[in-house]
C-alpha positions in Angstrom: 12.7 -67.5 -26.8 13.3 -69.4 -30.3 16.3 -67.8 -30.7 19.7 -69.5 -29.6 23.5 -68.1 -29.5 25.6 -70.8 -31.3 28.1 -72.6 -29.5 31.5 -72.7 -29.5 33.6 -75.3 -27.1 37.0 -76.8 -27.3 38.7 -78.6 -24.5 42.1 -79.4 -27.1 40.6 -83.0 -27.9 37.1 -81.9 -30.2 36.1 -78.7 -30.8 32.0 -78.1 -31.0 31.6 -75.3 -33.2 29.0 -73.4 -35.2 28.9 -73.3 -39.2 31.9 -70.7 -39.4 33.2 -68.4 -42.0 36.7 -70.8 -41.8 34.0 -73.5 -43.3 32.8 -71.7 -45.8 36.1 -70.9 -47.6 37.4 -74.6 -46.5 33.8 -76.5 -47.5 35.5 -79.1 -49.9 37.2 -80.5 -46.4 34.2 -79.8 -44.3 32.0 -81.5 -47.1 34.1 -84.7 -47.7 34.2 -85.2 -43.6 30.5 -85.3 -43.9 30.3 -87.2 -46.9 32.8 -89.9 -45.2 29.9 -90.7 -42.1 26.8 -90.0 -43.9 27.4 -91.7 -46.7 28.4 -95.3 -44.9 25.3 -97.8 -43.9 26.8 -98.5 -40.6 27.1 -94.6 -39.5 23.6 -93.6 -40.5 22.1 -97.0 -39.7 19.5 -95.6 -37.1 19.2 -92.2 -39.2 18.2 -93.4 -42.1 16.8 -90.0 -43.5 20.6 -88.6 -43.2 22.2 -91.5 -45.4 23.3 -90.4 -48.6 24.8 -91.7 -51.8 26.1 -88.3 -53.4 28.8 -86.0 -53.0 25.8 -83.2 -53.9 23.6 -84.3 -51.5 26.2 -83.1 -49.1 25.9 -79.6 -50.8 22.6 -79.5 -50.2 22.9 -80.6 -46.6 24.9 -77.7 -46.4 22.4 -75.5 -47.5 19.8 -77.0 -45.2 22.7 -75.7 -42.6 22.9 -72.5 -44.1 18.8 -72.3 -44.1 18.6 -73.3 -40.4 20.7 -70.7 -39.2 18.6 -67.9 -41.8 15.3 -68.8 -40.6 16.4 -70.1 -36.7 14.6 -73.0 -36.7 17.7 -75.3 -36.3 21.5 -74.9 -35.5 24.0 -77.3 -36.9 27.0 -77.8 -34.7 29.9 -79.6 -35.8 32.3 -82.1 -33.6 35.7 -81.7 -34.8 39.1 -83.7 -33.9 41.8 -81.4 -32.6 44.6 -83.0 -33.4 43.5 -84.3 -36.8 43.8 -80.3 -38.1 40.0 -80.5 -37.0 38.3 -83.3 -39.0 34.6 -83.2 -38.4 33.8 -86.2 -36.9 29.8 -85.8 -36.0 27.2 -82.8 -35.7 24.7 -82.0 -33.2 21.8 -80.2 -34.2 19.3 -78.3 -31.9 16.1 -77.6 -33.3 13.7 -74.9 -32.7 10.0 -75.3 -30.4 8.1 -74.2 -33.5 10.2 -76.4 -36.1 9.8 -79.4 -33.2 6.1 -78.8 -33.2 5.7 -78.5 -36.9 7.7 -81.4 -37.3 6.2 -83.7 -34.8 3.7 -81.8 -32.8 5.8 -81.8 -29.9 5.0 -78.6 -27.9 7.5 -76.0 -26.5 10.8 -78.3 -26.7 14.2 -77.6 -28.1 15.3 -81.0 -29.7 19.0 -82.0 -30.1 19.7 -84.7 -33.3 23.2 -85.7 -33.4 25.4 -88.5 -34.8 29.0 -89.6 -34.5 31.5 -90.8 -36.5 31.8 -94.5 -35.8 35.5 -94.9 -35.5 34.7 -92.5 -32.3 31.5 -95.1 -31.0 31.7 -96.3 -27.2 34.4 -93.6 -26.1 31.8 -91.4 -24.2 32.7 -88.7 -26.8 28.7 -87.9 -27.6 27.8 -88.1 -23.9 30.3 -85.0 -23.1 30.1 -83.6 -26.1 26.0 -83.0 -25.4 26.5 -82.4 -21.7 28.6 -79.5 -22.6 25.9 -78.4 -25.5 23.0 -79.0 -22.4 24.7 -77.1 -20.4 25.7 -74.2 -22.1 21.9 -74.1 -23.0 21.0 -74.5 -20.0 23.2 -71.1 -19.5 21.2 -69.4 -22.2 17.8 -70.1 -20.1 16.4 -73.0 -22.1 15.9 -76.3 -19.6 13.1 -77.5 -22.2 15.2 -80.2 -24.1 14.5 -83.1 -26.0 15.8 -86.1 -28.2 13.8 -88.3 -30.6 15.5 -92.4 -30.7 14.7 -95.2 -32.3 13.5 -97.8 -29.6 16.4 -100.1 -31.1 19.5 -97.7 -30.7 20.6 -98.9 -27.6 24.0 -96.9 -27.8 21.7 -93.4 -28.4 19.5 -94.6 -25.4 22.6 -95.2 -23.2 23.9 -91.6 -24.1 20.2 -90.0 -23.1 20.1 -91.7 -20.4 23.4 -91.5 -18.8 22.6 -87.3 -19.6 19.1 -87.7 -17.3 16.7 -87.5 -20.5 13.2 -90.0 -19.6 10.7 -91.2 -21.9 8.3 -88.7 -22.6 5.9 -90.8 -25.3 5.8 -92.8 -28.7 6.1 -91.1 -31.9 5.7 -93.7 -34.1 6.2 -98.1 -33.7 10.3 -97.2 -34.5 10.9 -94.2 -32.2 10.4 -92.5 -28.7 10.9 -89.2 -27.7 12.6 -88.1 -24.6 13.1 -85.1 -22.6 15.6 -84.1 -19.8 14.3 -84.2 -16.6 14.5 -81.4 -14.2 
């Protein structure tokens, strides 16, 4: 299977949710949301590659969305805040076995990326909001998952571990990757 159904959750506090139409015709919001983490040191201080100085680089994030869905190799899900008429606050991603292997020669894994807001850090807010994306693919028959982490993010590490993801091997002097055990 390389092939998921996107997800869609809301318990009235965030709401996980797909690339939608309602995005499309409100991306200007969706955009400066984005813009607002990605673009701050602190937020993308263990993601480096995602930092960004540019409004346009978050168009063409948004077209790396767009392409991901296309060509299923990954599927961007966005963490929104309810009660704040659905600010994006973070975004998981889930990527693909054969975009995983191409990408680090990791065999037959589905890899989630994600990153949070950090006005929203050391709530637990990323630990539920991936048990709930684990599980629901978990419902869709895939139980190979994995996360990459750099060895210093001790938050990200707290979050994989509290989920039940080990240490699977070293990608590279800066990062490990993990997988959930069965």
């Amino acid at each position: 299977m390389e092939k998921i159904i996107p997800i869609n959750l809301n318990n009235g506090v965030i709401h996980i949710h797909p690339y939608r139409k309602i995005d499309l015709q409100n991306g200007d919001v969706l955009e400066d949301d984005l813009f607002e983490i990605l673009s701050d040191v602190e937020n993308m201080s263990f993601m480096p590659q995602r930092y960004i100085t540019s409004r346009g680089d978050v168009s063409k994030l948004m077209l790396g969305v767009k392409v991901g869905y296309a060509t299923n190799s990954r599927w961007s899900h966005f963490l929104s805040l309810v009660e704040f008429h659905n600010k994006v606050v973070g975004q998981i991603d889930i990527i693909s076995p054969k975009a995983v292997f191409k990408s680090y020669g990791i065999s037959e894994i589905w890899l989630i990326e994600y990153f949070l807001h950090k006005m929203l850090w050391s709530k637990g807010i990323m630990t539920d909001a991936l048990s709930a994306i684990i599980n629901n693919l978990q419902g869709q028959g895939i139980n190979n998952i994995g996360a990459i982490c750099k060895t210093n993010n001790l938050s990200s590490l707290s979050v994989l571990n509290k989920l039940g993801f080990i240490k699977d091997r070293i990608i590279d002097a800066k990062q490990d990757s993990y997988i959930l055990a069965k």
